[in-house]
Backbone as CSV, one residue per row, in Angstrom:
resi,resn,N_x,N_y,N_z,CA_x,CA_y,CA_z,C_x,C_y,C_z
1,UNK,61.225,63.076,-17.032,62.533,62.687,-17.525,62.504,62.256,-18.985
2,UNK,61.690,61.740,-19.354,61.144,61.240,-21.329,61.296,62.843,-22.356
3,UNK,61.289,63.942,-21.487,61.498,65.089,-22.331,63.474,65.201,-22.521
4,UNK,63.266,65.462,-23.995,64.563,65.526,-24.845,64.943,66.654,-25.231
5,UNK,66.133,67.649,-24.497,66.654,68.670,-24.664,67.532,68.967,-25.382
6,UNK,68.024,69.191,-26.788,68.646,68.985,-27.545,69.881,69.575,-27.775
7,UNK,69.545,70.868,-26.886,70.988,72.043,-26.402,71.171,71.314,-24.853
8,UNK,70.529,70.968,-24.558,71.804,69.902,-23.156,72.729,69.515,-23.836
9,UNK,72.410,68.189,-24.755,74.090,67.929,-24.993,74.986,68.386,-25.985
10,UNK,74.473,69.847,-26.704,74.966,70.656,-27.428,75.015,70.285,-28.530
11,UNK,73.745,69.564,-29.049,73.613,69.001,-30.210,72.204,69.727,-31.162
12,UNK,71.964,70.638,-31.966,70.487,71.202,-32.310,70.051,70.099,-33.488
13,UNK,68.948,70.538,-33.819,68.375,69.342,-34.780,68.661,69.441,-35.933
14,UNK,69.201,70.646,-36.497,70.374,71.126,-37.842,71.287,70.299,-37.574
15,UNK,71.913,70.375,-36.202,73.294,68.768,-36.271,73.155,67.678,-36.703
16,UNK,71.749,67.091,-36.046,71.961,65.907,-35.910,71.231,65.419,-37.591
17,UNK,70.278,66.098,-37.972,69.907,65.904,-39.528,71.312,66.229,-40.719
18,UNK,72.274,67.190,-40.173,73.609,66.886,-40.903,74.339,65.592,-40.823
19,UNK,74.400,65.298,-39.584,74.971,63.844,-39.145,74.590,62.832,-39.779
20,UNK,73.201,62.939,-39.969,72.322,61.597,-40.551,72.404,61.574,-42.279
21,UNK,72.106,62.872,-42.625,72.566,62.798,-43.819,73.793,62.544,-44.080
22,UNK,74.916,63.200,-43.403,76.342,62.680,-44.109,76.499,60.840,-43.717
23,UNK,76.216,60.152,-43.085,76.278,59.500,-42.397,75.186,58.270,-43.738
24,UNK,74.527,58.742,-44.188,73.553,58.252,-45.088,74.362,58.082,-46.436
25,UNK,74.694,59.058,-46.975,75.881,59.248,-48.236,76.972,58.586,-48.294
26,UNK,77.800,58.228,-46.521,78.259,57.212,-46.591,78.019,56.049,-46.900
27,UNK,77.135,55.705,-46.340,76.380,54.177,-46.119,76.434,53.940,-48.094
28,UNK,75.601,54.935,-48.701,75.488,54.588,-50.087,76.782,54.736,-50.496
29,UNK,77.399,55.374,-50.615,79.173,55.031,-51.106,80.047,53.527,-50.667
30,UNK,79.450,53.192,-49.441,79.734,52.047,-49.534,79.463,50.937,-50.113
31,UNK,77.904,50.454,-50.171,77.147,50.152,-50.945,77.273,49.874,-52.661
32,UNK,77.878,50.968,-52.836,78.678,51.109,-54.266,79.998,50.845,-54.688
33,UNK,80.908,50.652,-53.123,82.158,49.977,-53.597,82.555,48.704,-53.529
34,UNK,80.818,48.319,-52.292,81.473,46.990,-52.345,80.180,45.914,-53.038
35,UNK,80.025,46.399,-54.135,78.507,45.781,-54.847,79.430,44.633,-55.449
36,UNK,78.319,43.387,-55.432,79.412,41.864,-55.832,79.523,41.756,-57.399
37,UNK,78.908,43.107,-58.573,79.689,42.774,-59.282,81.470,43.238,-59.487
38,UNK,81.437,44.014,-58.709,83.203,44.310,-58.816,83.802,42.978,-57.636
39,UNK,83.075,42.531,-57.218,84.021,41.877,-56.520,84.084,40.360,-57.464
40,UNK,82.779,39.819,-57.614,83.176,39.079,-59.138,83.566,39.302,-60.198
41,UNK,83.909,40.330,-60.892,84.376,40.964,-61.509,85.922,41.019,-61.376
42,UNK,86.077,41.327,-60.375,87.595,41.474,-60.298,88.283,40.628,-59.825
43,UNK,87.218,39.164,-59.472,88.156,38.067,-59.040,88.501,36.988,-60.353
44,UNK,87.517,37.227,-61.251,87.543,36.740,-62.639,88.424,37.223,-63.495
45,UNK,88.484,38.302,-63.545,89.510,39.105,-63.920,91.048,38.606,-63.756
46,UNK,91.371,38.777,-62.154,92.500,38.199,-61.859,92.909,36.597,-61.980
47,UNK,92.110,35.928,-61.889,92.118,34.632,-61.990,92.295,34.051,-63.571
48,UNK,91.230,34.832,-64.126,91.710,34.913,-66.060,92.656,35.425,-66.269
49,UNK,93.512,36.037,-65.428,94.868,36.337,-66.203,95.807,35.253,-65.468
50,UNK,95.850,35.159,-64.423,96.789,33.692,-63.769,96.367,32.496,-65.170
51,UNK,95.224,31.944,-65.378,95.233,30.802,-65.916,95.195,31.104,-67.082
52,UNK,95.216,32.509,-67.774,95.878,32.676,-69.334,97.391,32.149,-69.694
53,UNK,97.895,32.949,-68.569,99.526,33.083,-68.687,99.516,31.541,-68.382
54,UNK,99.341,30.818,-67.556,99.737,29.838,-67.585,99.670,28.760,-69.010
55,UNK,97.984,28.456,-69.600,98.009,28.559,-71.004,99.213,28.716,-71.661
56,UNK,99.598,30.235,-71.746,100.272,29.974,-72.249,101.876,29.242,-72.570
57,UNK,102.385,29.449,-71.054,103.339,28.539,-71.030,103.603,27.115,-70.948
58,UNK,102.424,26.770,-70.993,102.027,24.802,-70.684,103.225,24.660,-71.925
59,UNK,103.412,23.003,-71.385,104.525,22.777,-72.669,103.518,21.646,-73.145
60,UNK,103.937,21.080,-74.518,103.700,20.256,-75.043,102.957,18.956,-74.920
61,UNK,103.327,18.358,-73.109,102.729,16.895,-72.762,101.862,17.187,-72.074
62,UNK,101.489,19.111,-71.482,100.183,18.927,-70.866,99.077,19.076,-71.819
63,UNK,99.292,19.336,-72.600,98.560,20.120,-73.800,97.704,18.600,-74.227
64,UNK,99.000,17.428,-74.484,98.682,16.003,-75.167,97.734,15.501,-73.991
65,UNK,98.043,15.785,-72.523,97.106,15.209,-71.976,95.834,15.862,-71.681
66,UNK,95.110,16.942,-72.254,94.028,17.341,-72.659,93.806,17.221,-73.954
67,UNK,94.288,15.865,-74.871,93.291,15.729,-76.486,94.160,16.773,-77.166
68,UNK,95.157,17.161,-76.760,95.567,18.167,-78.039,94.842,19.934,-77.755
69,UNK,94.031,19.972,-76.692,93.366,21.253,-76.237,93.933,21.982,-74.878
70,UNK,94.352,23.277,-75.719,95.074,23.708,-74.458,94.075,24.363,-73.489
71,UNK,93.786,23.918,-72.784,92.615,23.790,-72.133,92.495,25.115,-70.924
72,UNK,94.221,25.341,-70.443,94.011,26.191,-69.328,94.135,28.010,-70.291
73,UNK,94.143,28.134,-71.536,94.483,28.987,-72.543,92.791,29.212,-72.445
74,UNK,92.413,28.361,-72.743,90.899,28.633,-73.457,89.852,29.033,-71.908
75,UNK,90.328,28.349,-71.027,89.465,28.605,-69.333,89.860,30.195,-69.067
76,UNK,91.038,30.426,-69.137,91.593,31.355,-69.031,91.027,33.081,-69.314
77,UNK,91.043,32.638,-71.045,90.322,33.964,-71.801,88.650,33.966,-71.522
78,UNK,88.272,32.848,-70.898,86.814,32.426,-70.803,86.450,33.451,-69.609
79,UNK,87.574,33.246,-68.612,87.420,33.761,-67.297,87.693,35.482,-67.617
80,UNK,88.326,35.679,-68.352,89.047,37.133,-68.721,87.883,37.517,-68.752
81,UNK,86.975,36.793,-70.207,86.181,37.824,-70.992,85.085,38.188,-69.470
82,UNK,84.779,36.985,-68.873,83.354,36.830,-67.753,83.744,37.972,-66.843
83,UNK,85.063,38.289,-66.193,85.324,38.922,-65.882,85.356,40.657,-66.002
84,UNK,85.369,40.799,-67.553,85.523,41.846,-67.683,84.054,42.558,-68.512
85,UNK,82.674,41.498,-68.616,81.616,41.677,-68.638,81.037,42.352,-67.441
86,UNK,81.718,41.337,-66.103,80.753,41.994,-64.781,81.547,43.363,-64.407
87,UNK,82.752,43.620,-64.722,83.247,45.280,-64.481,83.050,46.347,-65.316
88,UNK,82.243,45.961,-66.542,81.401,46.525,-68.090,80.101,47.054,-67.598
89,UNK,79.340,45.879,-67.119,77.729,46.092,-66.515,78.143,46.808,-65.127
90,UNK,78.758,46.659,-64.312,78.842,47.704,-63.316,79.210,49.228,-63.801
91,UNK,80.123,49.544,-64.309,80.631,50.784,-64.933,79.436,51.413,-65.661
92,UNK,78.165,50.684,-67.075,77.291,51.424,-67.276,76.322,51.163,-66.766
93,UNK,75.944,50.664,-65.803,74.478,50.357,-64.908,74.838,50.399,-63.219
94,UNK,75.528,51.507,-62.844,75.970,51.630,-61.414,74.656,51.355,-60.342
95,UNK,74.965,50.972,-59.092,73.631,50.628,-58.170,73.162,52.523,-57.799
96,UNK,72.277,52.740,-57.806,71.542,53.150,-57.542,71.303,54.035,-56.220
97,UNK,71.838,54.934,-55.697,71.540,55.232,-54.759,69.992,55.362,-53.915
98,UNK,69.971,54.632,-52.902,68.954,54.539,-51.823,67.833,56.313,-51.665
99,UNK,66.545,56.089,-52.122,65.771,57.514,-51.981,65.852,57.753,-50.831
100,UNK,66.089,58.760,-50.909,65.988,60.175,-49.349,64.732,59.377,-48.711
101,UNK,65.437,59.454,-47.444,63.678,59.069,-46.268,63.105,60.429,-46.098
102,UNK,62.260,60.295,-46.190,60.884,61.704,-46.204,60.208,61.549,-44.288
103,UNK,60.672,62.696,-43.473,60.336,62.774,-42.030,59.117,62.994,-42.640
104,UNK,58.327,62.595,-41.150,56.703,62.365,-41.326,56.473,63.972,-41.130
105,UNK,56.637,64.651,-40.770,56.112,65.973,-40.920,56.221,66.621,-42.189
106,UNK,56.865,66.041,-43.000,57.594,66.564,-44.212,56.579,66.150,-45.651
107,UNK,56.416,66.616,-46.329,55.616,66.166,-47.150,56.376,65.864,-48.518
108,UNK,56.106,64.543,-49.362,57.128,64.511,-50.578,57.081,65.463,-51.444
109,UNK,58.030,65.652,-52.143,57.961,66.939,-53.298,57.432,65.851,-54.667
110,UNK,56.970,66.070,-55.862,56.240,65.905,-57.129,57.233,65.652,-58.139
């Protein structure tokens, strides 16, 4: 019963090495959309623009009660720029896709 018939369940070993490969390409596409610099990236991003705009509309007595420093202006563009560093370094240094697994019968290529 330990013997494995591969046209019983109408599956040949061309299938199931298609399966694994497509199935693999996924895995790395995912891998790549959800890598934490876009997700820090894009929460910095959004968050530097909420506390820009706000910056900028502060009036006058919040401004006095930070010393005269408009404080949520300056956090703001701080967060922008940090933000738009980690979606910079992702865009020219993308992750890497995972090397092909090499079956043991298979020998690596050079």
């Amino acid at each position: 019963m330990s013997e494995q018939h591969p046209e019983r369940h109408g599956y040949s070993e061309e299938d199931v090495l298609r399966e694994v490969s497509e199935l693999q390409t996924k895995s790395a596409t995912a891998a790549r959309l959800f890598d934490i610099r876009r997700i820090i990236g894009g929460l910095f991003v959004l968050y530097g623009v909420i506390v820009t705009i706000t910056g900028l509309t502060d009036s006058d007595a919040t401004i006095d009660k930070a010393q005269g420093v408009n404080i949520n202006l300056w956090t703001g563009l701080g967060m922008l720029l940090l933000g738009l560093f980690f979606l910079a370094w992702l865009k020219l240094r993308p992750a890497a896709p995972p090397p092909p697994d090499v079956l043991p019968d298979e020998k690596p290529t050079d």
